[in-house]
N, C-alpha and C positions, 0 to 999 in steps of 0.2 A: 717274544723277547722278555727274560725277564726284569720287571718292573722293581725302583728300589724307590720307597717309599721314604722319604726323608722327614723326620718328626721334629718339627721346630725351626723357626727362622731367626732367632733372634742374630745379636752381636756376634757371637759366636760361631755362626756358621755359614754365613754367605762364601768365604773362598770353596769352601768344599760343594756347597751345592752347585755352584758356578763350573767351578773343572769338571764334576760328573756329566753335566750338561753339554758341556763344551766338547768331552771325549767322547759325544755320541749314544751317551746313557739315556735310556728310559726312565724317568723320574717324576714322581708326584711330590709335591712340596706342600706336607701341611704346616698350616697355623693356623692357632684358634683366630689372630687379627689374619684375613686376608690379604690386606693392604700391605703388612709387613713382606709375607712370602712375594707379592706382586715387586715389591721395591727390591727383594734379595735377587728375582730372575730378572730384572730390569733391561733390555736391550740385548736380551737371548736370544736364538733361537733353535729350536732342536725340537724333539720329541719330551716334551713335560707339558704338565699341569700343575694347576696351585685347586688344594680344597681345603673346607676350615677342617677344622683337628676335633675331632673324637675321638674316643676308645669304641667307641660302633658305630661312627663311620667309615672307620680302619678295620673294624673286625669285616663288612661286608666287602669293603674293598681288596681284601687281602687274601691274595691266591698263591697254592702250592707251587715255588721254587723261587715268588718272589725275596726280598728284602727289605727287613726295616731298617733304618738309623733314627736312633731314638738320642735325639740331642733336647729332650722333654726333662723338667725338674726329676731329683734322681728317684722320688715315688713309682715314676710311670715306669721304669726300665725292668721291672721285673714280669708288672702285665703286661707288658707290648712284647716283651720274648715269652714268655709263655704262649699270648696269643700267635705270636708263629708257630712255635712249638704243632699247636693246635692245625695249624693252616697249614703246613710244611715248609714254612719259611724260614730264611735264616734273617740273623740279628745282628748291630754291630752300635756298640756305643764309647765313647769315650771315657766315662766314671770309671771308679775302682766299682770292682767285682764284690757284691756283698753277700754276705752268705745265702740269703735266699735266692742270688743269682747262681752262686756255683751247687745247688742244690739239683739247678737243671741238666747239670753234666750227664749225669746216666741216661736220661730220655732223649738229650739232642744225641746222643751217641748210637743210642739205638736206632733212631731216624734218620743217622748221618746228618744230620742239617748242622751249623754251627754259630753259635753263639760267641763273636768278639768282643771284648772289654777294654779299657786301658789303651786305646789308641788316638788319645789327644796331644799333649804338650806333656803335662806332668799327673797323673801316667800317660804314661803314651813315648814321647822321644827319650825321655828319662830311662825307658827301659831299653830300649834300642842301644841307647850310647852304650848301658851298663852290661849289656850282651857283646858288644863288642868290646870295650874294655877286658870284660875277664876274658875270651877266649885268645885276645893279644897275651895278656898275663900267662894263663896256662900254655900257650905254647912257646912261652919264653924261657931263656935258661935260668931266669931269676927261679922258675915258682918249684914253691914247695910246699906242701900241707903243714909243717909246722912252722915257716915263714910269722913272723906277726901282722898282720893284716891288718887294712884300713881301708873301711868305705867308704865317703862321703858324698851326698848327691841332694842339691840344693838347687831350688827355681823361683825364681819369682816376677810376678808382672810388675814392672815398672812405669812412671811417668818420663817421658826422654830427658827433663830437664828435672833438676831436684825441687822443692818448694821448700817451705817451714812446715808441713805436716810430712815431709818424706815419701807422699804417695798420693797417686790421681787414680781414680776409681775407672775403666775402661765398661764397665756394667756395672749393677743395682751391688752397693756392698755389703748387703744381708751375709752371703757366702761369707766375707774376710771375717766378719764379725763373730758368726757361728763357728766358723774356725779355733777361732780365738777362744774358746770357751771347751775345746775338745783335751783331753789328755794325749798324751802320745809317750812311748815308747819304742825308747833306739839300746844303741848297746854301746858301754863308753867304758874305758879302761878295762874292758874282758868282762864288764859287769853290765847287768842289766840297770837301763836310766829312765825311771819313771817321772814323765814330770806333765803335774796337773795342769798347769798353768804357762803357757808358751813364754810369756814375758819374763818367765825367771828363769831360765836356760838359753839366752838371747848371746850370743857371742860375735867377735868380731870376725870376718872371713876375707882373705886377702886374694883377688884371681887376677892371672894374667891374662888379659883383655888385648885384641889389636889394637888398640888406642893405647894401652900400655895398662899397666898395674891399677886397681879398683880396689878400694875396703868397703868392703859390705857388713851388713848385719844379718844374724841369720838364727834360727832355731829349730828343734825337731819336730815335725807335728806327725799326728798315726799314731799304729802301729809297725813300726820298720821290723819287725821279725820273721814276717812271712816272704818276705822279699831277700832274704839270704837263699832261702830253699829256690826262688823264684830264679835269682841270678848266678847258681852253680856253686855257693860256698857251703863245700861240703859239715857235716857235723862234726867229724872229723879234725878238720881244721883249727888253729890257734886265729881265731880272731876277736882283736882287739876295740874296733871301733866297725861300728854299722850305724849310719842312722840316714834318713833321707827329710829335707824339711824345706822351708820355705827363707826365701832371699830376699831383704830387703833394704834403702837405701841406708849408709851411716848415719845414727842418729834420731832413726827410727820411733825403736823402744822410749826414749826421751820425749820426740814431739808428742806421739799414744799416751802418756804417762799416766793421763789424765781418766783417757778414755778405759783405760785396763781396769785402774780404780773401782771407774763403774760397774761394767762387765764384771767385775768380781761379784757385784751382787748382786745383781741378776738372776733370780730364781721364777720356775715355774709359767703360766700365762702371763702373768704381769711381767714378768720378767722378758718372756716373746713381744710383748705387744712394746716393750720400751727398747728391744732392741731395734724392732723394726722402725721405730719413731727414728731413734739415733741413725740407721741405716739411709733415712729419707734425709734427713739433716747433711750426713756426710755427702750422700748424693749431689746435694746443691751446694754445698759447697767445693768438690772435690773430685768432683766430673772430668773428665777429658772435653773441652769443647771446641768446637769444630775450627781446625787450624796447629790444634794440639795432636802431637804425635804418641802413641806408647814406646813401649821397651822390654822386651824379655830377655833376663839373662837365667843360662841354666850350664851348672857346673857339675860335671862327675867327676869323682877322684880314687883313683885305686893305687895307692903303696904297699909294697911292703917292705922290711924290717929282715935282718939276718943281723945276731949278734951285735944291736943295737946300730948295725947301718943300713941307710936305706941301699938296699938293690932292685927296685923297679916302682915307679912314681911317673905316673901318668893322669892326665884330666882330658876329659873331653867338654867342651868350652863350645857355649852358643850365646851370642850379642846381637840381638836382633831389633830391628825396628818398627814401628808401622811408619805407614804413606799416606800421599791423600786418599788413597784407593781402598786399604784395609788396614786395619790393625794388624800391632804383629802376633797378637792373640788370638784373636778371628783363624788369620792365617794358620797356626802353631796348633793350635786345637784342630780345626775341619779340616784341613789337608791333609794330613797322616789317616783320620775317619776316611774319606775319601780312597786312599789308598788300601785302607784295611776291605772297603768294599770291592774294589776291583780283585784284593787278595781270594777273597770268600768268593766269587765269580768264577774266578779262574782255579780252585780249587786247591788253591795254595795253600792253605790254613785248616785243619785236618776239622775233624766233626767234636761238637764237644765245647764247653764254658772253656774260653780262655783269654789272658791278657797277649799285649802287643807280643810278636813273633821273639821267637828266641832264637832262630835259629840266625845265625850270624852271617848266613850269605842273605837273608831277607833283611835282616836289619839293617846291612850295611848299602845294601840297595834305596829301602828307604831313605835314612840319609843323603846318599847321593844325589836321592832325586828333590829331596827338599835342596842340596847346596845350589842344583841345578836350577831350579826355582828361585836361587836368588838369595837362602837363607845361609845366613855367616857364620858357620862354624868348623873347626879344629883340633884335631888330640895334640894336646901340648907335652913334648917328654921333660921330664921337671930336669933328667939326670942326664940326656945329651949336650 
């Protein structure tokens, strides 16, 4: 039976390691803390093991037809798929696809084995909704290649209740902070929008929520350009706004004010070493702790425009919670992984680097199977 090797236990990935086990799968569960991976399988049973984490004690472990999930800092995902590459395994991780990962495409394609990317929360459902969205569009009588077009797709992890700093940290906030420090690039009034610094392209975002109507804050981070090609909008096309970014509560940028300040100057080792200081500081103060629930909201939006009216304006809208049992980030992240590895099993997913499915009977499957799981979401038509 083939064996899927699961890389990492942290926050993030207990519901997927759990459903794989639960569905009968064969599963090794490393981490370098054993104790962690023993508390993720807690009260299982089935066919798995827990062992600590190397890069060679996986290289010995790892046999032709198995699978990794490499849920390991984003370093490790290019050795731990090459190392399949090597063993004849296939791979499947949640992170965006970096270029020395899509470097592999030619060699998994010659071996057939296949390399998944981009199947967590954001990327990962983000793309799904956004596969499903355009191909509603193009099969409607609204679309047209010179249509003016609008993209918009926005996520972000929340605390359930708001606070005075606007955000409770679900894991270590290294990540939000390095974030904050990346440039990105989206495309804004038909023109390309460079902006260095996330805090100064921060704008208000208004979504229809079941609860009823929500103002958010939000801004672009990336680069959103490869992700037009990614989601069918041809070159062809008159489009006016693209950008994909992060959502957070009103108010946001104000409580941060401080912190951006700093992060402005932040350069170089000293500059790592004070972030991570700040990272531990935030940590203790600004944790989820135990009795504290999360919140992930993530909004897609496709309009377009004929002679400055809208004729087709849709979002696909997900409000989601955690429980006592898991966050809803844990959840939003490994479960879609989880699914992408049954996908690669079952041979659904062709040979070759690539992100979450596009093909729109799979996408819309997954969805279903997360609504069916419990998770809350909806394509809202703006114009019915």
């Amino acid at each position: 039976m083939t064996r899927i090797h699961w890389l990492g236990a942290g926050l993030s990935t207990v519901p997927g390691i759990r459903r794989l086990i639960e569905r009968g799968h064969s599963v090794t569960v490393w981490n370098r803390t054993v104790e962690k991976a023993q508390e993720a399988t807690k009260g299982l049973s089935g066919d798995f093991d827990i062992k600590a984490f190397s890069l060679e004690a996986l290289k010995s472990d790892l046999k032709a037809g198995d699978l990794a999930v490499s849920m390991l800092p984003g370093d490790f995902h290019v050795a731990v798929a090459q190392m399949c590459l090597d063993a004849n395994a296939n791979f499947v991780s949640s992170s965006y696809i970096a270029p020395e990962m899509r470097a592999l495409d030619a060699v998994a394609k010659e071996k057939g084995l296949t390399l998944v990317n981009e199947v967590g929360l954001d990327p990962g459902i983000d793309h799904l909704m956004a596969h499903v969205l355009m191909d509603d569009y193009k099969n409607s009588p609204a679309f047209a290649k010179d249509n003016a077009h609008y993209f918009r797709s926005y996520c972000g992890g929340l605390s359930e209740e708001p606070n005075d700093f606007c955000y409770k940290f679900s894991w270590a906030p290294l990540g939000v902070l390095k974030a904050l420090r990346s440039p990105s690039k989206s495309l804004r009034d038909g023109k390309v929008y460079d902006v260095s610094r996330p805090w100064d392209a921060v704008e208000s975002y208004e979504i229809d929520l079941e609860k009823g109507s929500e103002t958010f804050e939000v801004y672009p981070n990336r680069d959103s350009y490869p992700f037009m090609g990614e989601y069918g909008f041809g070159k062809d096309w008159n489009v006016q706004q693209f950008v994909r970014g992060t959502l957070r509560y009103g108010g946001w940028s104000t409580a941060w004010s401080d912190l951006f300040k700093e992060i402005e100057t932040l350069k170089g080792e000293a500059g790592d070493k004070r972030l991570a200081e700040i990272s531990a500081d935030l940590w203790d103060k600004y944790a989820l702790v135990e009795g504290e629930h999360d919140r992930v909201v993530l909004s897609v939006d496709l309009w377009a425009e004929r002679n400055g009216e809208q004729i087709y304006n849709k979002s696909y809208v997900m409000d989601a919670y955690g429980d006592d049992t898991h966050t809803a980030m844990a959840r939003l992240v490994s479960t879609p992984v989880s699914y992408a590895v049954e996908a690669v099993l079952n041979g659904e997913i062709a040979p070759g680097v690539s992100a979450a499915p596009s093909d729109v009977k799979v996408a819309k499957q997954w969805l279903a199977d997360l609504q069916d799981a419990g998770e809350k979401m909806a394509i809202v038509d703006h114009l019915a």
